[in-house]
C-alpha positions in Angstrom: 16.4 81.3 73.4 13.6 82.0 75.7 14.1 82.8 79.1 11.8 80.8 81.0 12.3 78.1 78.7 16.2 78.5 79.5 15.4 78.9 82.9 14.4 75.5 83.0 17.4 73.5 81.3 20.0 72.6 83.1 23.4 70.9 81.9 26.2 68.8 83.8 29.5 69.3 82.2 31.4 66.0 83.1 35.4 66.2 83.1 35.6 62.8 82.1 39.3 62.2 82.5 38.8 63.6 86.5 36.6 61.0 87.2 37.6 58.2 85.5 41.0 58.6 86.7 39.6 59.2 90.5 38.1 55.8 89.8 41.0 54.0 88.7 42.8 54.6 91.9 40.6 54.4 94.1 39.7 50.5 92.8 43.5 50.0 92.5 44.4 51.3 95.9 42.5 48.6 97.3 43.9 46.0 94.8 40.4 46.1 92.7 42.1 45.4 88.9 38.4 44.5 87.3 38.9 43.0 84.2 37.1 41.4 81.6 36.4 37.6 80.3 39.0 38.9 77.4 41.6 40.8 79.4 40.4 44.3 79.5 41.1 46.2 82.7 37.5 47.9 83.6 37.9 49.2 86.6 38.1 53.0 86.1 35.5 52.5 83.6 33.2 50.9 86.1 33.8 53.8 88.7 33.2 56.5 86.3 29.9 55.4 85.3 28.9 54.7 88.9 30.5 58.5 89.7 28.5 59.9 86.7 25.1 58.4 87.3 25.0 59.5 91.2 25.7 63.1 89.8 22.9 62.8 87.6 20.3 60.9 89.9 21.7 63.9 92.3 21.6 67.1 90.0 18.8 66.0 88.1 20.1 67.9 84.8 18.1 68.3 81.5 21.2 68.0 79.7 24.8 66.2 79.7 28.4 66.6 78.2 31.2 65.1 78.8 34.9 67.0 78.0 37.8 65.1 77.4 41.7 66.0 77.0 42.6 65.0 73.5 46.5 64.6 74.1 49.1 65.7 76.0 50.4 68.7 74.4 48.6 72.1 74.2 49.1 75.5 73.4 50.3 75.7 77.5 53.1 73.0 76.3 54.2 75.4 73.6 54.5 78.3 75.9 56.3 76.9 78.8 57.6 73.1 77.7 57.8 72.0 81.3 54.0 72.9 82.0 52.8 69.7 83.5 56.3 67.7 82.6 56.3 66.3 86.5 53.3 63.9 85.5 54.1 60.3 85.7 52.9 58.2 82.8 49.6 56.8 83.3 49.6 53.3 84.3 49.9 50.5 81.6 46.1 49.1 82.9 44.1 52.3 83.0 45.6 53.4 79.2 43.0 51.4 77.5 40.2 52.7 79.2 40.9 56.7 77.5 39.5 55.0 74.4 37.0 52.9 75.7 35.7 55.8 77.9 34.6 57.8 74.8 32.8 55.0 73.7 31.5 54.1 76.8 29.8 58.0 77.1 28.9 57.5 73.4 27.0 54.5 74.4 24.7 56.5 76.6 23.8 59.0 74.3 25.7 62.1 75.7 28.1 63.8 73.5 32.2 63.6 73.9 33.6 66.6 73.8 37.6 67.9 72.8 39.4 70.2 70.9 43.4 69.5 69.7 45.7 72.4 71.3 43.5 72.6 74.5 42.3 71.2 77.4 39.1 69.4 78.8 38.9 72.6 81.2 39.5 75.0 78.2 36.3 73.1 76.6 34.4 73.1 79.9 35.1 76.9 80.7 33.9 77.7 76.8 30.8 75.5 76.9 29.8 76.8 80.6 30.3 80.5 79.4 28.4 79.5 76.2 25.5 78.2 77.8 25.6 80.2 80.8 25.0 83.3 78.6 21.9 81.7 77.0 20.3 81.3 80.5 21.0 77.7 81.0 21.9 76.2 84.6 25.4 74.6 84.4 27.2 72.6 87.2 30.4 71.1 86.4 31.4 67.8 88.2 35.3 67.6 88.7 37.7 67.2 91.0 40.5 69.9 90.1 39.9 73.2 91.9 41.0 75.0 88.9 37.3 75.1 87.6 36.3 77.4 90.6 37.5 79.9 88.2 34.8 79.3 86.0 32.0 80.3 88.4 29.5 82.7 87.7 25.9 83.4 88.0 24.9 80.7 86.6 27.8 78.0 86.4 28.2 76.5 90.0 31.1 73.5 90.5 30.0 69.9 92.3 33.6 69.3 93.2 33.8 65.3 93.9 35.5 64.8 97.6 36.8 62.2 99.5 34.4 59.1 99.8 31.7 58.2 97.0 28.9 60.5 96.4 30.2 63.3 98.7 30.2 66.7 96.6 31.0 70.7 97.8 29.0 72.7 95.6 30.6 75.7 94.9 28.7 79.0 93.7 28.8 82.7 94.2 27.4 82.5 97.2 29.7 80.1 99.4 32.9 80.7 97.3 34.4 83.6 100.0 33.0 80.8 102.7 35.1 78.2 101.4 38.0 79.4 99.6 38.6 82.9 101.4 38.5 84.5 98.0 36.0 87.5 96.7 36.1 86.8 93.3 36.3 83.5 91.0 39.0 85.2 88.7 41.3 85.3 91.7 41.8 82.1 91.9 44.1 82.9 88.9 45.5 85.7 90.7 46.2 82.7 93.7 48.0 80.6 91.0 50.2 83.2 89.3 51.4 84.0 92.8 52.0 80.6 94.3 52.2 78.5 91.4 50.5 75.0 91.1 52.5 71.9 91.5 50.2 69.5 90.0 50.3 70.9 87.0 54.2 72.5 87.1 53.2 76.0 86.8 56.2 77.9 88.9 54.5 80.9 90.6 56.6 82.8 92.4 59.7 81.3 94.5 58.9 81.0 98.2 55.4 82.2 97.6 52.5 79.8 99.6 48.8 79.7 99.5 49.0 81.9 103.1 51.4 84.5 101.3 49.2 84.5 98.0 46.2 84.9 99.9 47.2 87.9 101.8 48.4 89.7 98.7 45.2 89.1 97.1 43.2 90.1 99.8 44.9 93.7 99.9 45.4 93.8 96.7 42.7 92.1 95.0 45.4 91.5 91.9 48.9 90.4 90.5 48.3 93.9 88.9 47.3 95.8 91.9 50.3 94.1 93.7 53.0 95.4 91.5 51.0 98.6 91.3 51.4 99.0 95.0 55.0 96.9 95.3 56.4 99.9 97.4 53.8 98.9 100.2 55.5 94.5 100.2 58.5 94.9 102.5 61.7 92.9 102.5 62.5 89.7 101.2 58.8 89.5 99.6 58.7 92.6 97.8 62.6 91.6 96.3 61.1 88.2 95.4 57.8 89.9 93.7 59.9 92.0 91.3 62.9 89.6 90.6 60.0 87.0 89.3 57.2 89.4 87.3 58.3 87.8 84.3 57.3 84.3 85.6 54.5 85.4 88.0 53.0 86.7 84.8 53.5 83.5 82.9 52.1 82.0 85.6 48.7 83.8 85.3 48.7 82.7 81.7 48.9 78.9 82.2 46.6 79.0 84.9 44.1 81.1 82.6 41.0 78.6 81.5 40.1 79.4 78.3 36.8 80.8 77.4 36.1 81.3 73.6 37.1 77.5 72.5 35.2 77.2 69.1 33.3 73.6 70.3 30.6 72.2 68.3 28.2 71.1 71.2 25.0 72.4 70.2 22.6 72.4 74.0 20.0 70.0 71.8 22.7 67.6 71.3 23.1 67.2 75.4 20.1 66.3 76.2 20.1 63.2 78.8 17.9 60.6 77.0 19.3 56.9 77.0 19.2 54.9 74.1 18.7 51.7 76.3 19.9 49.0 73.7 22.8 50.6 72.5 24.0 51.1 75.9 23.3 47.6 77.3 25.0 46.4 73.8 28.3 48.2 75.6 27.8 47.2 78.8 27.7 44.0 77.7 30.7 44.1 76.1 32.3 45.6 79.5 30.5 43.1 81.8 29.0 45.4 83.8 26.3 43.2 85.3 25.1 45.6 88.2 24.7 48.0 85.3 22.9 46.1 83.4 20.8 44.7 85.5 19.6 48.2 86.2 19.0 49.4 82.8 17.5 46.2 81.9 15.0 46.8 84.0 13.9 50.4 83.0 
C-alpha cells in the first residue's frame, strides 16, 4: 500500500459487545427496558448505536469494524477452565440483542467480525497489528483496559468513561501519564502479577496493583523479577516463587492475541451507509430518533 495513501485512512475497531453491554445497564439502571411494538427489548441496541455514531462523528475514521465474541469458550477456557467462570449469566432481556446486534452493524454497512476459539480482543489486537503495519491509523473504542496492551505507533485506544460521549485517548505518548507504565506490553506484566478479577485470572496471591506496579517499575518484567528474586525480601519474595507456575499462567491468559487469521480486508471497512437498508432495520427496531436522522441525509 502506499504510504501517503495509508497515511490518510483511518479505521475504528468497535468492541461491540463492550458497548452494547455498557448500554444495557446503563438504560436498565435507570429502569429504561425499551422494547418494541412486538416485545423485543432494544435498549442496549439503542445505546450502542447512539455510543458508536458519537465515536464516529468524533474520530472521523475512513473505515469501520466491529469485533464480536462468538461464544463463551476459548482457547483461555481450555487452558485454565475457571478463566472467566465468576461471570453471571447475562440477563434474560439483553440475550436477544447478541443476535440482533450483528444485524444491526450489518445494516450499516460495516463488517462483523469473530473467530471461534478466540476473543473479540484477540480479533481486535490482530486486525490493529494488521493494519497498523500497512500504515493505517487505528483507534479502538472499548471500555476494558486490557486493550492498552495493544498500543503502538499507530493504534491509539478511545477508552469510553463514565457519562456519554466522554473518552481518554490513550497513545504512546500519555500512556506513562496515565497508567504509570513505560511500556504497553506491561500491562501484561501488571496482570500476571496481580491477576484480573473481572476476567478470573489469579495472579499472584496477595499481589495488588501498588505491589505489581513497583515490581514492574524496577524490574520492568515478570522475567526480570524472578531474574532478580534475591533483591524481593520477605513475605513477597516467598509468595513470588511459591506461585511462578501460576504468575506465568497468568501472563498467558492476559496475553491478546496478535496473528488471528481474520478475513477483514481494509476495503471491506470502509464507512459508507447504505441508507435504505439501514432505515429498513431501524424500522424494524423502532428507532424513530434514528431514523429521523438518516431519513433526512
Amino acid at each position: 500500500m502506499n504510504d501517503q495513501v495509508a497515511s490518510k485512512q483511518h479505521i475504528l475497531i468497535v468492541d461491540s459487545f463492550a458497548l452494547l453491554f455498557r448500554g444495557f445497564f446503563a438504560m436498565a439502571m435507570s429502569g429504561n427496558y425499551m422494547r418494541t411494538s412486538t416485545g423485543l427489548c432494544t435498549n442496549g441496541l439503542y445505546q450502542f448505536t447512539k455510543y458508536m455514531l458519537h465515536a464516529i462523528e468524533t474520530f472521523q475514521p475512513t473505515h469501520v469494524a466491529c469485533a464480536f465474541d462468538m461464544g463463551s469458550k476459548t482457547f483461555r477456557n481450555e487452558r485454565y477452565p475457571n478463566y472467566k467462570a465468576n461471570r453471571a449469566a447475562p440477563p434474560e432481556e439483553l440475550v436477544p440483542q447478541f443476535d440482533q446486534l450483528w444485524e444491526l452493524v450489518e445494516a450499516f454497512n460495516i463488517p462483523c467480525v469473530g473467530k471461534v476459539g478466540y476473543e473479540a480482543d484477540d480479533v481486535i489486537g490482530s486486525l490493529a497489528n494488521r493494519y497498523a503495519a500497512d500504515g493505517v491509523q487505528v483507534t479502538i473504542l472499548t471500555g476494558d483496559g486490557d486493550s492498552l496492551q495493544l498500543i503502538q505507533d499507530r493504534v491509539q485506544v478511545a477508552m469510553m468513561k463514565k457519562g456519554f460521549g466522554n473518552y481518554e485517548v490513550i497513545g504512546l505518548h500519555n500512556l506513562q501519564e496515565i497508567k504509570g507504565i513505560q511500556h504497553p506490553a506491561q500491562i501484561i506484566e501488571m496482570k500476571a502479577l496481580m491477576g484480573d478479577a473481572s476476567d478470573n485470572i489469579p495472579g499472584c496471591p496477595n499481589v495488588g496493583p501498588k505491589t505489581a506496579l513497583k515490581l514492574i517499575a524496577e524490574f520492568g518484567t515478570v522475567e526480570g523479577v524472578f531474574a532478580n528474586i534475591e533483591q524481593v525480601k520477605g513475605k513477597l519474595k516467598e509468595r513470588l516463587i511459591e506461585n511462578r507456575e501460576l504468575i506465568e499462567l497468568s501472563y498467558e491468559l492476559a496475553t491478546i492475541q496478535l496473528d488471528v487469521e481474520v478475513d477483514c480486508a481494509l476495503s471491506s471497512c470502509e464507512y459508507k451507509i447504505d441508507v435504505p437498508k439501514l432505515l429498513a432495520k431501524l424500522e424494524e427496531l423502532e428507532f424513530k430518533a434514528f431514523i429521523r436522522q438518516f431519513a433526512a441525509g
